[in-house]
SENU-959394 format. One record per residue (C-alpha): residue in three letters; x, y, z. Coordinates in steps of 0.02 Angstrom, whole numbers, plus 32768, in hexadecimal, padded with zeros to 4 digits. Layout:
BEGIN
SITE  type     u     v     w
SITE   ALA     X     Y     Z
...
// end
This chain:
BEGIN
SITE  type     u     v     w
SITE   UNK  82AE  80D4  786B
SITE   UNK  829E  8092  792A
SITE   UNK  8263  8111  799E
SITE   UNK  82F7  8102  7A39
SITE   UNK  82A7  80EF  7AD3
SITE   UNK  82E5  80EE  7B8F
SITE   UNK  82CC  8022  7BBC
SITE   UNK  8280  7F95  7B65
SITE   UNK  8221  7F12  7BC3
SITE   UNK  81F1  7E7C  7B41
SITE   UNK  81B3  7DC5  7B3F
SITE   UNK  8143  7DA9  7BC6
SITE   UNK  809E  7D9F  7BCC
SITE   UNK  8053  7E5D  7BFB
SITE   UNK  7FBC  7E83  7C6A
SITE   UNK  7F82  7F2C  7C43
SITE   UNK  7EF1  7F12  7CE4
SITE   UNK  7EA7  7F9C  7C78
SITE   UNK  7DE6  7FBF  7C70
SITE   UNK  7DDA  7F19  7BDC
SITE   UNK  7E4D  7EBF  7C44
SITE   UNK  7EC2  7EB6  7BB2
SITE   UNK  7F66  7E32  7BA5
SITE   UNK  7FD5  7E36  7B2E
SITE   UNK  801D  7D81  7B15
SITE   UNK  80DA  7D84  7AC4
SITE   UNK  80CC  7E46  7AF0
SITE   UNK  814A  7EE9  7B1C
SITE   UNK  8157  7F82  7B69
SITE   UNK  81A5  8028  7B32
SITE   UNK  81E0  8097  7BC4
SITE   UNK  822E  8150  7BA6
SITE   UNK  8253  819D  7C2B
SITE   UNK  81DD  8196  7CB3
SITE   UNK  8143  814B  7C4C
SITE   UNK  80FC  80E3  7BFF
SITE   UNK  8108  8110  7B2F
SITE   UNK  80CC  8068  7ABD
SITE   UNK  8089  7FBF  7AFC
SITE   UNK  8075  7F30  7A7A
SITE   UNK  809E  7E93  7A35
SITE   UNK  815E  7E6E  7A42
SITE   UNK  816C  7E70  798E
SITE   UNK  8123  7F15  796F
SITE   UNK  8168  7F71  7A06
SITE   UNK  821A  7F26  79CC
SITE   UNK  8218  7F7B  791F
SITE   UNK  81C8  8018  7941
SITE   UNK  8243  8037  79D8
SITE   UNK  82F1  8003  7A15
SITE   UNK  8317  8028  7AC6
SITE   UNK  83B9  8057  7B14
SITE   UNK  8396  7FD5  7BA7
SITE   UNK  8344  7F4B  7B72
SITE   UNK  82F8  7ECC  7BF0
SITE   UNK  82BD  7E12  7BAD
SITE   UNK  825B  7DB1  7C18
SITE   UNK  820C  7D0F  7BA7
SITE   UNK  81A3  7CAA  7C0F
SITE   UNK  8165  7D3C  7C82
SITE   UNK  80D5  7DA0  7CC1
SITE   UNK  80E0  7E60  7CB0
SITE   UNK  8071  7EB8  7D1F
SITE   UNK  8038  7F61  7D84
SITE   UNK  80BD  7F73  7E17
SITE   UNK  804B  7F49  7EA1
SITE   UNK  8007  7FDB  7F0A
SITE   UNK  8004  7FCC  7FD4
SITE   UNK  7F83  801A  8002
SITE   UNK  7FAB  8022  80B1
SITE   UNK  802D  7FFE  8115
SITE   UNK  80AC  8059  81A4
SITE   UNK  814C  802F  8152
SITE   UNK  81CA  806B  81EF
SITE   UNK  8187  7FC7  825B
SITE   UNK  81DE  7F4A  81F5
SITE   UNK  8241  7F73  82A5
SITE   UNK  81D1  7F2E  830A
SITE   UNK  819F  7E9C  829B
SITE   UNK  815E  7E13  831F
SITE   UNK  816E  7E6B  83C6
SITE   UNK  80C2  7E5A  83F8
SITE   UNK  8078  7DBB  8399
SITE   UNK  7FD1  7D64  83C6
SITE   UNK  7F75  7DE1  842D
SITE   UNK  7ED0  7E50  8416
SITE   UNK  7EDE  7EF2  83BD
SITE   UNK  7ED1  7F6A  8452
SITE   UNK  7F53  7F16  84C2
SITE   UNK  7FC4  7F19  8411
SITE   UNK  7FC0  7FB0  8410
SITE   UNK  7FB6  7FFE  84C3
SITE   UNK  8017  7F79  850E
SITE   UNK  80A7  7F6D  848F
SITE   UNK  809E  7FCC  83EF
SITE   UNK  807A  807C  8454
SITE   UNK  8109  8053  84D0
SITE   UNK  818A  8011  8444
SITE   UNK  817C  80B5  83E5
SITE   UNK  817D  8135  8476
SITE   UNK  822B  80E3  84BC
SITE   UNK  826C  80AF  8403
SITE   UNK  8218  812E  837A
SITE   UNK  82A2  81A2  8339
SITE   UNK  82D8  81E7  827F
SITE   UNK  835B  8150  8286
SITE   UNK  82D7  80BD  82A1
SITE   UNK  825F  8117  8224
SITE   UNK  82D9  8127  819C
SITE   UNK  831E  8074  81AF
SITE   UNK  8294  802B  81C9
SITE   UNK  824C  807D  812D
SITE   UNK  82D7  803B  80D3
SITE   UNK  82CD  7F91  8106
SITE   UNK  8215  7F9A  80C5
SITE   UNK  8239  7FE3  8030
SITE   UNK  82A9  7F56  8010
SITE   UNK  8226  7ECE  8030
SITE   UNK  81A3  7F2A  7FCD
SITE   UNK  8213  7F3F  7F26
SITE   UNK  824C  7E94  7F4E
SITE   UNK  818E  7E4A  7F4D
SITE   UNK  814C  7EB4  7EB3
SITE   UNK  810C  7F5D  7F1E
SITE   UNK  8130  8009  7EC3
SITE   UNK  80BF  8062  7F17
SITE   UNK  8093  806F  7FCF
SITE   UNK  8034  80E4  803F
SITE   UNK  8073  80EF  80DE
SITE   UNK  8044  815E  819D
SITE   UNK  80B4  8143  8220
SITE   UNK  812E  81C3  828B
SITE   UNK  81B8  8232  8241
SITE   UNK  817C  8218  8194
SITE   UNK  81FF  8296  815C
SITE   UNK  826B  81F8  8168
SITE   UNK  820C  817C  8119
SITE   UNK  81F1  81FE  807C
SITE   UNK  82C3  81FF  8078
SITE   UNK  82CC  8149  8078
SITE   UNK  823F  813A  7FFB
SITE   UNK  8286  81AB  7F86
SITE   UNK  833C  816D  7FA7
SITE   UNK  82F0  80B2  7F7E
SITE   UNK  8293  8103  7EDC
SITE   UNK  81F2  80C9  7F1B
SITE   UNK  8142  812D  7F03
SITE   UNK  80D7  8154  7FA4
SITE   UNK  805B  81A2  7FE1
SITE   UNK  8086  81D9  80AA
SITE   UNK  803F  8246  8144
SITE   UNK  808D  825C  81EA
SITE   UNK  800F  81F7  826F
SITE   UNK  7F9D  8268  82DF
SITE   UNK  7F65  8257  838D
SITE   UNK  7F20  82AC  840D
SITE   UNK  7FB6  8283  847A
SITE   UNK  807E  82A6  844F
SITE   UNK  80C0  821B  83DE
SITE   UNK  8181  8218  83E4
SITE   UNK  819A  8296  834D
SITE   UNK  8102  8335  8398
SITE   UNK  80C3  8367  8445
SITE   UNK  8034  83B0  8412
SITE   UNK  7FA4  8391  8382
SITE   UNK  7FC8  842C  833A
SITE   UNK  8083  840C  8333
SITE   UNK  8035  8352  82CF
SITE   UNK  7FD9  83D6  8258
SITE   UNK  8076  843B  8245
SITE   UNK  80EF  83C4  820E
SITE   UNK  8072  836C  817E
SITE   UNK  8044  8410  813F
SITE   UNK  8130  8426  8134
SITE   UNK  8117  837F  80D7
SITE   UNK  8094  83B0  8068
SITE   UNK  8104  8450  803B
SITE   UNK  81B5  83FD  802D
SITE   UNK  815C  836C  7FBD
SITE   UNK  80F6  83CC  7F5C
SITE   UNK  811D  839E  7EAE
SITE   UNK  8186  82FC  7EBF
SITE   UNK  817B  8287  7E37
SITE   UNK  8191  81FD  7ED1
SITE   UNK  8146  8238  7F59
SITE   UNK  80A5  8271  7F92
SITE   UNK  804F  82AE  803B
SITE   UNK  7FA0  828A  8086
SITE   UNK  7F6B  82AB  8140
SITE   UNK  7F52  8233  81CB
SITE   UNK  7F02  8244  824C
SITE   UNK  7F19  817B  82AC
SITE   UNK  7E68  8162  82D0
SITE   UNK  7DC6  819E  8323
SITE   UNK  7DF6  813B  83D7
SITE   UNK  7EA0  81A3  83D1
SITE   UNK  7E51  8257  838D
SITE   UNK  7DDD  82DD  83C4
SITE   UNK  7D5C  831A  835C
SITE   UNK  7DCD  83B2  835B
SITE   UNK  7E5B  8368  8309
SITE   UNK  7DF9  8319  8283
SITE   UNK  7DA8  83AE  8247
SITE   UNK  7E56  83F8  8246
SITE   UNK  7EA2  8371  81E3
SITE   UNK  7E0F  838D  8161
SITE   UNK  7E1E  843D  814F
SITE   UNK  7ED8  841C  8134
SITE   UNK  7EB0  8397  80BB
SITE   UNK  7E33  8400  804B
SITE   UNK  7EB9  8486  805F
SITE   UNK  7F2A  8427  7FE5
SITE   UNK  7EBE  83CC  7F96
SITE   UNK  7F00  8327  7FDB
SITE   UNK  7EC0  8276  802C
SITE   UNK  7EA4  826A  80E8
SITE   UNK  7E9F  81C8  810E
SITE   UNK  7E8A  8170  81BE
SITE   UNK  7E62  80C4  823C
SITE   UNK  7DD3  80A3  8215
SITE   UNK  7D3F  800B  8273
SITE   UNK  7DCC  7F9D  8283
SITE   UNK  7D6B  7F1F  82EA
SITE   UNK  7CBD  7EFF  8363
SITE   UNK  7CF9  7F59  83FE
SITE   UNK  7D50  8002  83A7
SITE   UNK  7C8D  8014  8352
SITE   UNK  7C4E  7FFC  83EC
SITE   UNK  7CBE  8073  844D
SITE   UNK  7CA0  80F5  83CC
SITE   UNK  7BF6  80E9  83CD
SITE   UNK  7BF9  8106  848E
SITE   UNK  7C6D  819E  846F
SITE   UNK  7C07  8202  83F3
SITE   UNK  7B5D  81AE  8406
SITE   UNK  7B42  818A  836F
SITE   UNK  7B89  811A  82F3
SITE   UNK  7C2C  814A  82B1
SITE   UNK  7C13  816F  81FD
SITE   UNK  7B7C  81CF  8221
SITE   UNK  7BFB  823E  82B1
SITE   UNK  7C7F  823D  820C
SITE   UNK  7BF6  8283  8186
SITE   UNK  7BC3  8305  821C
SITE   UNK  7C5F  8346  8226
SITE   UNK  7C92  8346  8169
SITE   UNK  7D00  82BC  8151
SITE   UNK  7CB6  824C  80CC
SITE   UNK  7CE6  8276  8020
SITE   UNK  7D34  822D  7F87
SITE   UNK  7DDE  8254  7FE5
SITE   UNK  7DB9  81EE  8089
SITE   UNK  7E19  8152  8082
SITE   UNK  7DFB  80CB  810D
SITE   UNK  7E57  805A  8151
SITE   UNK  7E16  7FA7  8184
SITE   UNK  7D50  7FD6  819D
SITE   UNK  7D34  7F16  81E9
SITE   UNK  7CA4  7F68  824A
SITE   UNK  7C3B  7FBD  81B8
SITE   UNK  7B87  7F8A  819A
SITE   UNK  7B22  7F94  8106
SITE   UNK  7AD9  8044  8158
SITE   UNK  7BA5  8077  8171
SITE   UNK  7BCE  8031  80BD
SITE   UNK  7B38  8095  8066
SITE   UNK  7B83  813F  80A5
SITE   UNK  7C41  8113  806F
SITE   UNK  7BE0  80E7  7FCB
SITE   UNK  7B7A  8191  7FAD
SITE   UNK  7C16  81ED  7FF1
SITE   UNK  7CA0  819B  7F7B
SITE   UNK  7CFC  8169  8012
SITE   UNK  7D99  80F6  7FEC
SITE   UNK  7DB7  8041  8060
SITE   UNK  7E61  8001  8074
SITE   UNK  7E44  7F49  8091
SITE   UNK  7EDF  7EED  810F
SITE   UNK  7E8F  7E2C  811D
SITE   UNK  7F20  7DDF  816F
SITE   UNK  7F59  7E58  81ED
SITE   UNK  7E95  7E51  8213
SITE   UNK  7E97  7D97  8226
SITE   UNK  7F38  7D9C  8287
SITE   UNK  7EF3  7E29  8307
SITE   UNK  7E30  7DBC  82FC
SITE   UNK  7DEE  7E60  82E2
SITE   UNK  7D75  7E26  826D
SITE   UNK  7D4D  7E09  81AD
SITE   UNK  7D23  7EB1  8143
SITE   UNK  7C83  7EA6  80DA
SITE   UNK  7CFA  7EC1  8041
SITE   UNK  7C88  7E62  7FB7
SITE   UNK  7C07  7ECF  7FF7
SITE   UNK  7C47  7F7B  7FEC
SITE   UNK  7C8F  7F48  7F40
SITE   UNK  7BCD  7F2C  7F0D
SITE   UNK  7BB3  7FD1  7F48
SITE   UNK  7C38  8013  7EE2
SITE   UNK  7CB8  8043  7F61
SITE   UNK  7D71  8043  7F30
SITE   UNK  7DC8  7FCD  7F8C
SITE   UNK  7E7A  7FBF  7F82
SITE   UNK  7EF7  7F3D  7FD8
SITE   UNK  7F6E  7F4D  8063
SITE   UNK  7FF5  7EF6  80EC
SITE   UNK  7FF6  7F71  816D
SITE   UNK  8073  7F79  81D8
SITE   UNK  8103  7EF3  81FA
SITE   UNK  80D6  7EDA  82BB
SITE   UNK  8022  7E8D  8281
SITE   UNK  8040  7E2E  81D6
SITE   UNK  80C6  7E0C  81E6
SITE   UNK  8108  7E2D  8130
SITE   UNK  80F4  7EBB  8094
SITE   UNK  80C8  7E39  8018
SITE   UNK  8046  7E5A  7FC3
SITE   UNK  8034  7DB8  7F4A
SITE   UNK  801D  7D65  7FF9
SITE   UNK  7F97  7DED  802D
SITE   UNK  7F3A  7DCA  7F88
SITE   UNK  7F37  7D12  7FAB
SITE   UNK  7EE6  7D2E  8058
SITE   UNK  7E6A  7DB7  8016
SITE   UNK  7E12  7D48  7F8D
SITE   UNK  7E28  7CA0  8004
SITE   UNK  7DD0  7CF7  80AD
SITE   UNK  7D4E  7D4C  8054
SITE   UNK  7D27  7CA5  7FF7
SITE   UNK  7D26  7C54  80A0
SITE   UNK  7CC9  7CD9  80FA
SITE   UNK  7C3B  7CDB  808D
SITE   UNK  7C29  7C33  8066
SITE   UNK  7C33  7C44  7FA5
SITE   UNK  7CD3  7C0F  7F36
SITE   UNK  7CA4  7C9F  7EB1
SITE   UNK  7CBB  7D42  7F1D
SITE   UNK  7D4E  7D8D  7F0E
SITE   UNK  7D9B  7D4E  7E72
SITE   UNK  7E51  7D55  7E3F
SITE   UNK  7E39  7DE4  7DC0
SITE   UNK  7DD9  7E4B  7E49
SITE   UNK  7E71  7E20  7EB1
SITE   UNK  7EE5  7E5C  7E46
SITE   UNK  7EB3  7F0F  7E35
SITE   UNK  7E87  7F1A  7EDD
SITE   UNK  7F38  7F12  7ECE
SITE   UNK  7F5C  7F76  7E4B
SITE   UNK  7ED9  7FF8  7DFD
SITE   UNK  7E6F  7FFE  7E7B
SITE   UNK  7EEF  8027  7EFE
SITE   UNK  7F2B  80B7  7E97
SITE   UNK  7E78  80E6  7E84
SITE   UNK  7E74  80D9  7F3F
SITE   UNK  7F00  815E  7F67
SITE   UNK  7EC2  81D5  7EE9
SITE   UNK  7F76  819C  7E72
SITE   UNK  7F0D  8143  7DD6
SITE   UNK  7F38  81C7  7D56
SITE   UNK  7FD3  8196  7D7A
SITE   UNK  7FFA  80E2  7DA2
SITE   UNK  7F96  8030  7DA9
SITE   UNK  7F8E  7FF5  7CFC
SITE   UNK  8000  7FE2  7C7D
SITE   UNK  7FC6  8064  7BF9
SITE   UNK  8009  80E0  7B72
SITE   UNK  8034  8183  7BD4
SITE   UNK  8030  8130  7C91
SITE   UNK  80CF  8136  7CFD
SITE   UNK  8143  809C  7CE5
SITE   UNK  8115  8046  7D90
SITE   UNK  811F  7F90  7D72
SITE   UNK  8154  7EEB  7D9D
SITE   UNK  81A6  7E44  7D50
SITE   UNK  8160  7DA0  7D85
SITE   UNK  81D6  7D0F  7D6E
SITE   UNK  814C  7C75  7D2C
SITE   UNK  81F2  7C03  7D19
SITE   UNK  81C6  7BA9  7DC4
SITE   UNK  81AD  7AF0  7DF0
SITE   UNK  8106  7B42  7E5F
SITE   UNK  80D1  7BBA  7DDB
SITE   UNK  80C0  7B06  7D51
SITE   UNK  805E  7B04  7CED
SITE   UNK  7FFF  7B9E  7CDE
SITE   UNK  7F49  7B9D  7C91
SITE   UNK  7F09  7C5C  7CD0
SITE   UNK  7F92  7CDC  7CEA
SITE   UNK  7F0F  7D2E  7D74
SITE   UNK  7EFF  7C9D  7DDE
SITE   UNK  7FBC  7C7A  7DE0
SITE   UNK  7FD8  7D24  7E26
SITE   UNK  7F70  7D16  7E9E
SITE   UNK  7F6F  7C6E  7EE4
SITE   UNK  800B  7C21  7EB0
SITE   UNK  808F  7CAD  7EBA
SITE   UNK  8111  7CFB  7F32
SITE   UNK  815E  7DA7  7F45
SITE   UNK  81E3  7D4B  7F36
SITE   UNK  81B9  7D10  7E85
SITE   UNK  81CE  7DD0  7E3C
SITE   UNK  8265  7DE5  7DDE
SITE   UNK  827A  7E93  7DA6
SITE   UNK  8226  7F2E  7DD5
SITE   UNK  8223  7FE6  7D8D
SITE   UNK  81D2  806C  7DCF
SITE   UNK  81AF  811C  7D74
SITE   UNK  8224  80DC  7CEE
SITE   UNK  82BC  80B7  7D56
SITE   UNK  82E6  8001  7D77
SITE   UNK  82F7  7FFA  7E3F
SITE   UNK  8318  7F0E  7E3F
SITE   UNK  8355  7EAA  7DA8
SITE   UNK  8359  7DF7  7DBF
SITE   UNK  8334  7E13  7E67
SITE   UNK  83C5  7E7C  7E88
SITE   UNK  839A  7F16  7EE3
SITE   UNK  83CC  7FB5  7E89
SITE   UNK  83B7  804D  7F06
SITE   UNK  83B5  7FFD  7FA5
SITE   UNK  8451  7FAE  7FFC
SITE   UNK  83E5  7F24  806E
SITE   UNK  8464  7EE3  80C9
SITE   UNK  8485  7F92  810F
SITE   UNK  83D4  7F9C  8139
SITE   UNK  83CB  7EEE  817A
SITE   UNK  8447  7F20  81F0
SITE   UNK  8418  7FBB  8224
SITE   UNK  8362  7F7A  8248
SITE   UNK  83B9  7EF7  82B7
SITE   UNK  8427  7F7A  831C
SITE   UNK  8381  7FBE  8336
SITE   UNK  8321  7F2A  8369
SITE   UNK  838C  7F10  83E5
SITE   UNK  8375  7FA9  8443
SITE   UNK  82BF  7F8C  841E
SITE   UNK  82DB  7EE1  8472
SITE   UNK  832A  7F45  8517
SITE   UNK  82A4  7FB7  8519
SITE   UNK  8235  7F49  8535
SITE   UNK  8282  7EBA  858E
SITE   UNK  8260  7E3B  8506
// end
């Protein structure tokens, strides 16, 4: 007798990214509610279970949902306002200015949306996310179905949403409480970076951190001249000022780390420090390329991300693992660094790893949440396929992914969206733009 289950998904070819790497040619998944409950060979999966949904795809990849490692979802608003200009006038010329005269719950909660939309539609099911009035992004998140990981940005200064830093403190430690528990969402702190916070703040992020038990994750060596700054500012290096104060642990994630020497990558190593890795909005701010093959000899977990909208300028992250594997190929000098499969759970595993989520989500195992997405190989570009890993990587689009379910629930079928009306937030992003676009005189 056939055990009923939730959803089907049968007939593609399955990518476990598990520890062995494992695919499953001809294969199925059984989903029951929120996870994942058989994984096989079509045949076997089909007559031990019968599902009350069941979804064929012949002909396609099933994979992980891909994990964003980092990203600040609310600027799909401001996506190409400030293009082709160093980081520090970016930001303190535009990006600063655009959010203190635009930043409200309206623009963070559309904005969101819009981005939740574009990450569904390009195979993201997870994302982790700091930006202002988080409160609103977690709504849209959880109103899109999506899984994230989110902290309400810290600086010294008043951002649009707190006047103070201890106000900052105040309202992650309200969305630490109201979260705590949600199968969707999930809270980390902040704090933007160590040009933007006092010494003061970041122990007080820490101690909030090790409070709950949670990630604190930050800016982090983004290029030349922030190292340089920094090392001016504390006089000393700035991993050696981080371990001084308590920072590095196995809960410290970093974000871009362009700057780090072999002397800054040995501590993250010996501390279990986590590196988010964002190549192209790197390359598009020339802030540098991030010794990524060499923490990953060092055993650091690097995961993948887009960051933000107003330096990328897009959440798709097939295109990010494209430009990973080809600039650290082209940076070194040496076709074999970075290979496809290492690409792929960047994306994957070893972003979950990453945000502390790996019990959880990353592979596509017995007793893991059902995070994953449907890759559509029925494509003039994507013919003929010898190595399912190097067509993901290389050859695909976001816009190739066909269906996508995360924790059991099937948020895009046939690249229909599900839980997100996106021509409402298509149109609510451009009402905002164009007050942006006044603001600023643009």
């Amino acid at each position: 007798m056939a055990e009923t289950v939730d959803i089907l998904v049968a007939g593609g070819t399955v990518l476990t990214v598990n520890d062995k790497d494992s695919k499953l040619e001809g294969g199925a998944i059984a989903v029951d509610k929120d996870t994942i409950v058989a994984l096989g060979r079509k045949e076997d999966i089909l007559s031990a279970y019968r599902g009350r949904v069941t979804i064929d795809v012949p002909g396609s990849i099933i994979m992980p949902g891909l994990v964003n490692a980092h990203t600040h979802a609310a600027m799909t608003c401001f996506r190409g306002i400030a293009d082709d200009m160093e980081l520090m006038e970016w930001l303190n010329d535009y990006i600063f200015p655009a959010e203190a005269r635009n930043a409200d719950p309206e623009l963070a909660y559309w904005g969101s949306m819009l981005a939740c939309a574009e990450m569904i539609k390009s195979g993201t099911t997870t994302f982790s996310d700091m930006y202002i009035f988080e409160e609103e992004a977690a709504k849209a998140a959880k109103q899109a179905g999506m899984r994230c990981l989110l902290g309400e940005v810290l600086f010294d200064f008043p951002s649009p949403s707190f006047k103070t830093p201890a106000e900052g403190l105040a309202c992650t430690e309200k969305l630490i409480r109201k979260w705590a528990g949600d199968p969707l969402i999930n809270i980390m702190v902040e704090p933007h970076s160590l040009y933007t916070c006092s010494p003061e703040l970041l122990i007080a992020s820490k101690a909030l951190a090790d409070r709950y038990h949670i990630p604190l994750a930050t800016h982090f060596l983004e290029n030349k001249a922030e190292a340089k700054q920094l090392r001016e500012k504390f006089g000393k290096r700035a991993t050696a000022f981080l371990q001084e104060i308590g920072l590095l642990d196995e809960r410290f994630i970093a974000f871009h780390c362009v700057a780090m020497d072999e002397e800054d990558i040995g501590l993250f190593a010996d501390r279990g420090c986590k590196v988010v890795h964002n190549p192209e909005s790197n390359m598009k701010l020339a802030s540098g390329v991030a010794s990524i093959s060499a923490m990953m000899k060092r055993g650091i977990v690097v995961g993948l991300g887009t960051d933000g909208c107003a330096s990328n300028n897009n959440l798709d992250m097939f295109q990010e693992m494209d430009t990973a594997a080809k600039l650290e190929k082209s940076a070194r000098l040496d076709p074999t660094v970075m290979p496809a499969r290492t690409v792929i759970r960047m994306a994957t595993c070893d972003g979950a790893r990453a945000l502390g989520l790996d019990s959880l989500i990353g592979t596509l195992e017995v007793g893991k949440k059902a995070d994953l997405c449907i890759v559509d190989m029925n494509k003039p570009h994507l013919t003929p396929m010898y190595d399912e890993y190097s067509h993901l990587v290389y050859a695909v689009n976001g816009s190739d992914v066909d269906t996508v379910l995360i924790n059991g629930r099937v948020v895009m079928q046939n690249r229909k969206l599900l839980t997100i009306d996106e021509g409402e937030a298509m149109r609510r992003v451009r009402e905002i733009a164009d007050r942006v676009r006044l603001s600023l005189s643009i």
